[in-house]
C-alpha positions as CSV (number, residue, x, y, z in Angstrom):
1,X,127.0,32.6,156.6
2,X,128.1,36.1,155.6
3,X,126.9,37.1,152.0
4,X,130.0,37.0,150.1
5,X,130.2,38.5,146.7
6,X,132.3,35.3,145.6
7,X,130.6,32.2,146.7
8,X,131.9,30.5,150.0
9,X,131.2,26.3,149.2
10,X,134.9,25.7,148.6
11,X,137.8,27.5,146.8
12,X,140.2,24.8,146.0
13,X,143.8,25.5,145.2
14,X,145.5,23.1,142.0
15,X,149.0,22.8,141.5
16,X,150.1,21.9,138.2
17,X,153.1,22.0,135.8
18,X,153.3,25.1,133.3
19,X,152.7,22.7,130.4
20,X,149.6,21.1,131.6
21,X,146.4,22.1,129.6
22,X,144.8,18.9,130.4
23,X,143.7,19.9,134.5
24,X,141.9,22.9,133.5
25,X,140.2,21.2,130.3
26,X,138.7,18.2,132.8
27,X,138.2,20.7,136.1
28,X,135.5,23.1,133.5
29,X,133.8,20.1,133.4
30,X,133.1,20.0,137.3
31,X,131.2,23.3,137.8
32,X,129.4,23.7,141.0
33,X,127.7,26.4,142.3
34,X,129.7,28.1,145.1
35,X,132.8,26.4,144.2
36,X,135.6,27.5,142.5
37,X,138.9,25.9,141.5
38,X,142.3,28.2,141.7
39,X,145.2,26.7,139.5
40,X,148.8,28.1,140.8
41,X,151.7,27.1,138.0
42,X,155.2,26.1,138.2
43,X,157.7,26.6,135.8
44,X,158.7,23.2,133.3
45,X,162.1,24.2,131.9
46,X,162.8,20.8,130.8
47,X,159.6,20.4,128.5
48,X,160.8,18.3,125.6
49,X,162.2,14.6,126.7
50,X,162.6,13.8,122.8
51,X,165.0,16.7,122.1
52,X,166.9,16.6,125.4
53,X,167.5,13.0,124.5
54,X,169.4,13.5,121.1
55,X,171.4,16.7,122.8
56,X,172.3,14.6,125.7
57,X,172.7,11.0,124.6
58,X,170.5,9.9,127.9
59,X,167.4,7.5,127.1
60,X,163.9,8.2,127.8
61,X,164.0,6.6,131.3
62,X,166.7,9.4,132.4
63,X,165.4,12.4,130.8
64,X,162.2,11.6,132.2
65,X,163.3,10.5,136.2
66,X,165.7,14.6,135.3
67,X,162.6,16.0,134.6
68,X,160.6,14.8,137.7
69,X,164.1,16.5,139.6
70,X,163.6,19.3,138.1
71,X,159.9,19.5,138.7
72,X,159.9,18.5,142.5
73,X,162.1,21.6,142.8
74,X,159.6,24.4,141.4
75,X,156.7,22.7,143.6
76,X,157.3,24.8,146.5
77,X,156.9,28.2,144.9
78,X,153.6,27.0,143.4
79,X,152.4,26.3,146.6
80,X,153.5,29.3,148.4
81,X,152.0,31.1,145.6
82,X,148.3,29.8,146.3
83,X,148.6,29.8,149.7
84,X,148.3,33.6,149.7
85,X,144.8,33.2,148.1
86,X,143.4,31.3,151.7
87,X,142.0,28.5,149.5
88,X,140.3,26.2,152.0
89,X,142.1,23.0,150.1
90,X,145.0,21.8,147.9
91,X,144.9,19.4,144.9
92,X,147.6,18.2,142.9
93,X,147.2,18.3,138.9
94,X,150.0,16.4,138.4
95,X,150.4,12.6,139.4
96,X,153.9,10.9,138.7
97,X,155.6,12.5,141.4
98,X,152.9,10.8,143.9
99,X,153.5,7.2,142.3
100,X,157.6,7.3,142.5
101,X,158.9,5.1,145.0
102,X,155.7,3.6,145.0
103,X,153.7,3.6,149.2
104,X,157.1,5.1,150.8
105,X,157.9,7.2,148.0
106,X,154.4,8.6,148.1
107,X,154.3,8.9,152.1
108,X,157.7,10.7,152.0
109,X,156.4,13.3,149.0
110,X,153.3,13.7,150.5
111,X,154.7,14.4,153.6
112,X,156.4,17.3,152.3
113,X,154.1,18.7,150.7
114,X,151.8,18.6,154.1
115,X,154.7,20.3,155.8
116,X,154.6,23.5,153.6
117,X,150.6,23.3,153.8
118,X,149.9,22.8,157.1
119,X,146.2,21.6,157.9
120,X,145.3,22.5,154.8
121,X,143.6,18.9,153.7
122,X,145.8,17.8,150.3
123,X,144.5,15.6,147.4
124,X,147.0,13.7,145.1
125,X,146.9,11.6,142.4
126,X,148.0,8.3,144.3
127,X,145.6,9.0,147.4
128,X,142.4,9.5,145.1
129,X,142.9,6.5,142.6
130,X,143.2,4.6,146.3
131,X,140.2,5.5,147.6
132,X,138.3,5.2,144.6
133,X,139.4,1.7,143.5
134,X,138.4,0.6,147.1
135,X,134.7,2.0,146.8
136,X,134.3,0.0,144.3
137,X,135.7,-3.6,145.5
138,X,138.2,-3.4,142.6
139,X,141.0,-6.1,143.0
140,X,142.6,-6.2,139.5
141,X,143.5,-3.3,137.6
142,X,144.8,-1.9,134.4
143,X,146.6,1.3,134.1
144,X,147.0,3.6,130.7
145,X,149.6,6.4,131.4
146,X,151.5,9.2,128.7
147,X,155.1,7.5,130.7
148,X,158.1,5.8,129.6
149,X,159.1,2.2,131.3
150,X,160.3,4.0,134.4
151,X,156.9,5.4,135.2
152,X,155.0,2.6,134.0
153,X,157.1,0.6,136.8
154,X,156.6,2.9,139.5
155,X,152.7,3.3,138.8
156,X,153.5,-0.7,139.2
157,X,155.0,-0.2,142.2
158,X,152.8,1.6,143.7
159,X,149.3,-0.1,143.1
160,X,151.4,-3.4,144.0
161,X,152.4,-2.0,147.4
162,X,149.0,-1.0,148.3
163,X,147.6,-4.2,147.6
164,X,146.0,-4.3,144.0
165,X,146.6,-7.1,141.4
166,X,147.8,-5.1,137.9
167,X,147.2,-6.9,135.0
168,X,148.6,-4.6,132.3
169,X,150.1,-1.2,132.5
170,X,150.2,1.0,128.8
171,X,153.0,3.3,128.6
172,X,152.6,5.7,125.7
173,X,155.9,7.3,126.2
174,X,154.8,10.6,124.9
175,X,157.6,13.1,123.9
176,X,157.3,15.9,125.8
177,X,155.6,17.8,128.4
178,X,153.2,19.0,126.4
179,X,152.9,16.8,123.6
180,X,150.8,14.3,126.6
181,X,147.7,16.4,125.9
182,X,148.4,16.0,122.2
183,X,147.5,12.4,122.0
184,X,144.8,11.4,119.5
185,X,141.8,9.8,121.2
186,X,142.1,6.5,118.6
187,X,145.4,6.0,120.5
188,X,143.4,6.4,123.7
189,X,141.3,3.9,122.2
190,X,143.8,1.2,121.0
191,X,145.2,1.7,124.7
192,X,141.7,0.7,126.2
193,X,141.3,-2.0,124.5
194,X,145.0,-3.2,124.8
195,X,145.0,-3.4,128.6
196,X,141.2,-4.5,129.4
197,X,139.9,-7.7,129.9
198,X,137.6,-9.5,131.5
199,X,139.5,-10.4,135.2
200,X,140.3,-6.6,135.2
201,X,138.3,-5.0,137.8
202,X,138.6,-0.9,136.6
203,X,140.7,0.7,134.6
204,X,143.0,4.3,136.1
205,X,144.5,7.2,133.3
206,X,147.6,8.3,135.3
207,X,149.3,11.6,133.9
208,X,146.9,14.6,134.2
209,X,148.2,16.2,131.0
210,X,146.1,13.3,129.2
211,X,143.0,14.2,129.2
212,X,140.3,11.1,129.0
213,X,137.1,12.5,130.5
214,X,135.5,12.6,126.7
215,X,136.0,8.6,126.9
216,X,135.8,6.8,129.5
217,X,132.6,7.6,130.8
218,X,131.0,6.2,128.0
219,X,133.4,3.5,127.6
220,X,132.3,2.5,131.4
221,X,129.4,1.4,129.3
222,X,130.5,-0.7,126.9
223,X,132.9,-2.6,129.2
224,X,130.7,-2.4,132.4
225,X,133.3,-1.4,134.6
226,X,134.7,1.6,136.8
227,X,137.3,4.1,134.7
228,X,138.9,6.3,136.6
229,X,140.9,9.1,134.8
230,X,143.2,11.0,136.8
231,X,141.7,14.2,137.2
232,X,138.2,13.4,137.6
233,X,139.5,11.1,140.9
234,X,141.6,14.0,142.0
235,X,138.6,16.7,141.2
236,X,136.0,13.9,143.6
237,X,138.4,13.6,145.7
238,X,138.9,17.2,146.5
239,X,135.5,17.9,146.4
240,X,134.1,15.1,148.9
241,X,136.9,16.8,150.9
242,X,135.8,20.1,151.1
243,X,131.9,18.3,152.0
244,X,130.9,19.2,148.4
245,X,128.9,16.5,148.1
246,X,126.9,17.2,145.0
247,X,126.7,14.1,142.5
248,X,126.9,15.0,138.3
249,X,125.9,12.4,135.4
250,X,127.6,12.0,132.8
251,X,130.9,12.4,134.1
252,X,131.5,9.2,135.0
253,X,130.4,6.7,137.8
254,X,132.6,7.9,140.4
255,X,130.8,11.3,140.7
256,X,127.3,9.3,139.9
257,X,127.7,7.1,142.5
258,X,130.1,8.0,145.4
């Protein structure tokens, strides 16, 4: 291998919103030598759901399914953006977008995505809670997510299509963009323990804005089952991708164990 002044493991390219904080808080966590992780933005105009809905008269549900529009729009120029770096892989920092519609809606946004990449391998939200949840023989899940009902039922959707039991999905209904990675960690906590129980398998943290890496490695623990947040599936995922196949404790039994 030539000696390269910037290690050569993986370089991994993430595509998240402008108003995401969260990605970058959990990916610092996931240090490897040789491996580097390259965020590329796109622009959130629409950024507070609260607001738009007293200026517009529309209800959560609407302001939120407008803002996915909008967001689905600015992908593209993210992507294009990273691209120019040669990163050897693309991940996905944010996750709604790969749940709506659930299967075929994820098949068809996936595909698109895969059509401006090319064989570039591609990480999402959707595909790395899947693979995870079936590594560890989980049948019957729980779901917390910073999402109105309309999310919540497409994250239903979705686990449903590929074959998992939900018990309980929590909707936190957050107010804006960036307002997700504003959420205290005693409503994190109340959210645990309102969708847990004992035929639940694992529990997933959709939205990648919410940050739950501080919790629910130790609460794997104290309810003695997998807990998968969003971006540390998406940050294995990517990783066992690129044949980074280091394992860190403390983190959580995904990257312990698999």
């Amino acid at each position: 291998m030539d000696n390269y002044q910037i290690a050569r493991r993986a370089q991994i390219g993430v595509i998240i919103p402008s108003t995401n904080t969260g990605v970058e808080y959990d990916l610092q966590k996931f240090m490897f030598d040789g491996v580097t992780w390259h965020p590329s933005r796109f622009l959130i105009e629409l950024r507070n759901w609260a607001e738009e809905m007293n200026k517009t008269g529309e209800n959560e549900n609407a302001v939120f399914e407008r803002f996915l529009d909008i967001m689905r729009g600015e992908i593209p120029s993210s992507i294009r953006n990273i691209l120019s770096a040669k990163v050897d892989h693309i991940m996905l920092g944010m996750s709604a977008e790969t749940f709506w519609g659930g299967l075929d809606g994820n098949i068809a946004f996936e595909q698109e995505i895969r059509d401006q990449i090319g064989d570039l391998g591609l990480t999402t939200g959707a595909g790395a809670t899947k693979d995870a949840l079936e590594l560890f023989g989980a049948k019957k899940i729980s779901v917390i997510t910073p999402y109105p009902e309309v999310g919540d039922e497409n994250v239903i959707r979705f686990f449903s299509d590929i074959g998992f039991e939900v018990h309980k999905v929590k909707g936190m209904n957050r107010p804006s963009a960036t307002a997700i990675a504003e959420t205290s960690i005693q409503e994190v906590v109340s959210a645990i323990h309102e969708v847990d129980h004992d035929s639940v398998d694992a529990i997933i943290q959709c939205g990648t804005n919410l940050s739950t890496m501080d919790l629910f490695p130790t609460y794997e623990h104290i309810l003695g089952k997998p807990m998968l947040p969003i971006n540390q599936a998406t940050a294995w995922h990517a990783l066992r991708a690129c044949g980074i196949n280091d394992k860190i404790t403390g983190k959580g039994r995904l990257l312990e164990e698999f």
